[in-house]
C-alpha positions in Angstrom: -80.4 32.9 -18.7 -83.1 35.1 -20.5 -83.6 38.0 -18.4 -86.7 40.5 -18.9 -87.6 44.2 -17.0 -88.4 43.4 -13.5 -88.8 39.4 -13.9 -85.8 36.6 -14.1 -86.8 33.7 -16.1 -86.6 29.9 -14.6 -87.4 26.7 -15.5 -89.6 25.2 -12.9 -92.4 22.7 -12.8 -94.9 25.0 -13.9 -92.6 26.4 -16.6 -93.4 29.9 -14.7 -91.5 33.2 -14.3 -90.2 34.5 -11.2 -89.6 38.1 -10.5 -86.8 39.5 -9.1 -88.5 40.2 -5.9 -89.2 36.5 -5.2 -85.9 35.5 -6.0 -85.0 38.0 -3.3 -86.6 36.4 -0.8 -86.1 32.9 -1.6 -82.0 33.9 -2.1 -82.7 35.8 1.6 -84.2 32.8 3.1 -81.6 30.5 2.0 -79.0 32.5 4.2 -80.9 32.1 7.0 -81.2 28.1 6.8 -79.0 27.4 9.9 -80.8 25.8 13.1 -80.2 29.2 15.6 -82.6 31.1 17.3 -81.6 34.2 15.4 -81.9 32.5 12.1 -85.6 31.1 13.1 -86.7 34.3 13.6 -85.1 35.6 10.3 -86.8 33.1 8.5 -90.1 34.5 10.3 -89.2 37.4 9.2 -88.7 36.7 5.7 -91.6 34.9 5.0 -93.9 37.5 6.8 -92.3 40.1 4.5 -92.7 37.8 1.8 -96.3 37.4 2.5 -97.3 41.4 2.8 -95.5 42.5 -0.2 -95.9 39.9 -2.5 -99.0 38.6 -4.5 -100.9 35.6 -3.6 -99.6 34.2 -6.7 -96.0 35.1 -6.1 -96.3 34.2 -2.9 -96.9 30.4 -3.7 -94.1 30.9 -6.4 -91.9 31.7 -2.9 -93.4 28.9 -1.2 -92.8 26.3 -3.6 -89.3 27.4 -4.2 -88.4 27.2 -0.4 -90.0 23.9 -0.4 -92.5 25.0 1.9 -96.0 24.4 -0.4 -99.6 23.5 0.9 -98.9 20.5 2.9 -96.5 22.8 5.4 -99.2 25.2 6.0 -99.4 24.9 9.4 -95.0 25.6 9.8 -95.5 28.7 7.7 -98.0 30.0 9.5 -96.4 29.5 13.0 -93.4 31.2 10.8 -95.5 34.2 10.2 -96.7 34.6 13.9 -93.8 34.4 14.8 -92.5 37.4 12.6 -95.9 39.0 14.2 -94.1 38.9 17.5 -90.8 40.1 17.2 -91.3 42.5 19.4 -91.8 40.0 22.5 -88.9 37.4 21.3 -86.2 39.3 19.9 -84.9 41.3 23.2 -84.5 37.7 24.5 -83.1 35.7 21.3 -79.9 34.6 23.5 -82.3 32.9 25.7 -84.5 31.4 23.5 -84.7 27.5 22.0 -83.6 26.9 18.5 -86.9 25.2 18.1 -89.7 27.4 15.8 -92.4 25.4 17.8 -91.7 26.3 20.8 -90.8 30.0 19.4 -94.6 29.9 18.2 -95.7 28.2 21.8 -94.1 31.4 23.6 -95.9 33.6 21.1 -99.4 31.9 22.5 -98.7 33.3 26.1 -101.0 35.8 27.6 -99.0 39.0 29.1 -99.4 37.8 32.1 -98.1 34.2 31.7 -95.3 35.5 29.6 -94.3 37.9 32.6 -94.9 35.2 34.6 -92.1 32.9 32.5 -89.7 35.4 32.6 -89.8 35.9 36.3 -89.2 32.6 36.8 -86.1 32.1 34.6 -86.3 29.2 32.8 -86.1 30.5 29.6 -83.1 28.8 28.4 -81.5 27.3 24.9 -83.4 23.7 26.2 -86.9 25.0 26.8 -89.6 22.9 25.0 -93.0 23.8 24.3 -94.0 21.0 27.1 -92.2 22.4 29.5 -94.1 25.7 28.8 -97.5 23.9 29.2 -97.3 24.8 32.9 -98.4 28.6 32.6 -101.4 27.6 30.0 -102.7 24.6 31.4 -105.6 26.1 32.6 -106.5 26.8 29.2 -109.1 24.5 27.9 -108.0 23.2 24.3 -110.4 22.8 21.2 -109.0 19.9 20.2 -109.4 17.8 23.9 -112.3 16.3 25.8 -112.2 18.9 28.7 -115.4 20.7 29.0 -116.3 23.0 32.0 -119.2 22.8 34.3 -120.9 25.6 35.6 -123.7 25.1 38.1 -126.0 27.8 39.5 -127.0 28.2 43.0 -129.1 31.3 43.2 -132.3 28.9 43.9 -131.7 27.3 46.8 -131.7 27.9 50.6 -128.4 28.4 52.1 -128.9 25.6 53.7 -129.1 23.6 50.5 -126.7 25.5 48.9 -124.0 24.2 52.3 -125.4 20.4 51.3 -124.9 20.6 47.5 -121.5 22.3 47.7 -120.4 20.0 50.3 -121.7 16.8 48.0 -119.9 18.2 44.9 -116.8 19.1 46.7 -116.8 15.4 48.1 -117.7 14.4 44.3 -114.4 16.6 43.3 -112.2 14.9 45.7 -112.7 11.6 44.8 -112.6 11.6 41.5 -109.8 14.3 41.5 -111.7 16.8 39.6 -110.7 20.6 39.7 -113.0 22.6 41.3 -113.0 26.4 40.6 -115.7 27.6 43.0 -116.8 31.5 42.5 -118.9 31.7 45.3 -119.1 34.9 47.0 -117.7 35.6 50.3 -120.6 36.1 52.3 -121.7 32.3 51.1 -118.7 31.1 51.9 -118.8 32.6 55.7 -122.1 30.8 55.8 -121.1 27.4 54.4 -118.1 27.9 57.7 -120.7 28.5 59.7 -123.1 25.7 59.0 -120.3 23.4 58.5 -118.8 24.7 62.2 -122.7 23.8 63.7 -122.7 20.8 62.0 -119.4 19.7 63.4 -120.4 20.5 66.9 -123.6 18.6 66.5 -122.1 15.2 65.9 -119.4 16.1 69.4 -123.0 16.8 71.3 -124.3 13.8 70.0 -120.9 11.6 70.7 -120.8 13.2 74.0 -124.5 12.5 75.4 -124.3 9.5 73.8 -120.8 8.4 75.6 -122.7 10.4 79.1 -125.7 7.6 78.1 -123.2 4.6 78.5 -121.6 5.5 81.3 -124.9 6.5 82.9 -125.9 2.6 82.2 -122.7 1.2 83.1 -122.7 3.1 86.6 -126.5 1.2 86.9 -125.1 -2.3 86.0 
């Protein structure tokens, strides 16, 4: 093997030298090729270093060499976020799936959901990225149909505003739709209290209109 300062000559596709540094890292990344946790997050490790300290061309020398070239974009950068987050998923590699998807999926947790996972102790060796869809699924996803609607009630009478929530909450119930209501508290007092008159108008009415029969009846 030809060897020159700083670079170690192979023959590859491209008939291309490699330095010694990516050699490093794609000899470092091979060590780490074992379907663990800890070697998941070595690997994210590797190829984050990989990507800061090397060029963009050496970089896809690295890539290409780890079989990892343009068409598995999207695993190296879930790799690299990965690496990003060390911090977060290292203290709890014991606990953590051997899965790099569902590594990345934990990465995508707010704070508060990921306080909120580890409270409730499920992280365990079998946890899949479904199973985590629980504390994001309030999340609405580019890539689905879910929109949000946000109507505006400032216009109308309080009255109105009683009859319009009451016909979209109807609406929401039978068709099962979500509804995330911000109204203020003071609104929502009044919409008890108008729904509370209304209710006691229809007893009246069922009562003077039962009082009307039996008024008849005791005629007959």
């Amino acid at each position: 093997m030809k060897t020159v300062e700083n670079q170690l000559a192979v023959n590859d596709e491209n008939n291309s030298v490699i330095s010694y540094k990516v050699d490093e890292y794609v000899n470092r990344y091979s060590l780490c090729v074992k379907v663990t946790t800890e070697s998941i997050l070595s690997l994210a490790s590797v190829v984050n270093e990989a990507k800061t300290n090397l060029t963009t061309k050496e970089f896809k020398i690295f890539r290409n060499e780890i079989n990892a070239d343009k068409s598995k974009d999207s695993y190296i950068k879930k790799l690299i976020i990965i690496a990003k987050n060390a911090a977060r998923l290292n203290p709890l590699s014991d606990k953590l799936p051997a899965s790099y998807t569902t590594l990345y999926s934990i990465t995508q947790l707010s704070d508060e959901e990921f306080t909120r996972l580890c409270n409730d102790n499920i992280l365990s060796s079998s946890l899949t990225a479904k199973q985590l869809s629980i504390y994001t699924e309030k999340k609405l996803s580019k890539n689905t149909n879910d929109f949000q609607l946000i109507i505006n009630f400032s216009k109308l009478s309080d009255s109105d505003k009683y009859l319009a929530f009451t016909e979209i909450k109807n609406i929401c119930d039978k068709f099962k739709i979500e509804l995330n209501s911000n109204v203020q508290s003071a609104f929502q007092g009044k919409i008890q209290k108008l729904s509370d008159l209304t209710q006691n108008l229809v007893e009246d009415a069922e009562v003077i209109e039962d009082s009307s029969i039996n008024s008849d009846l005791a005629t007959v």
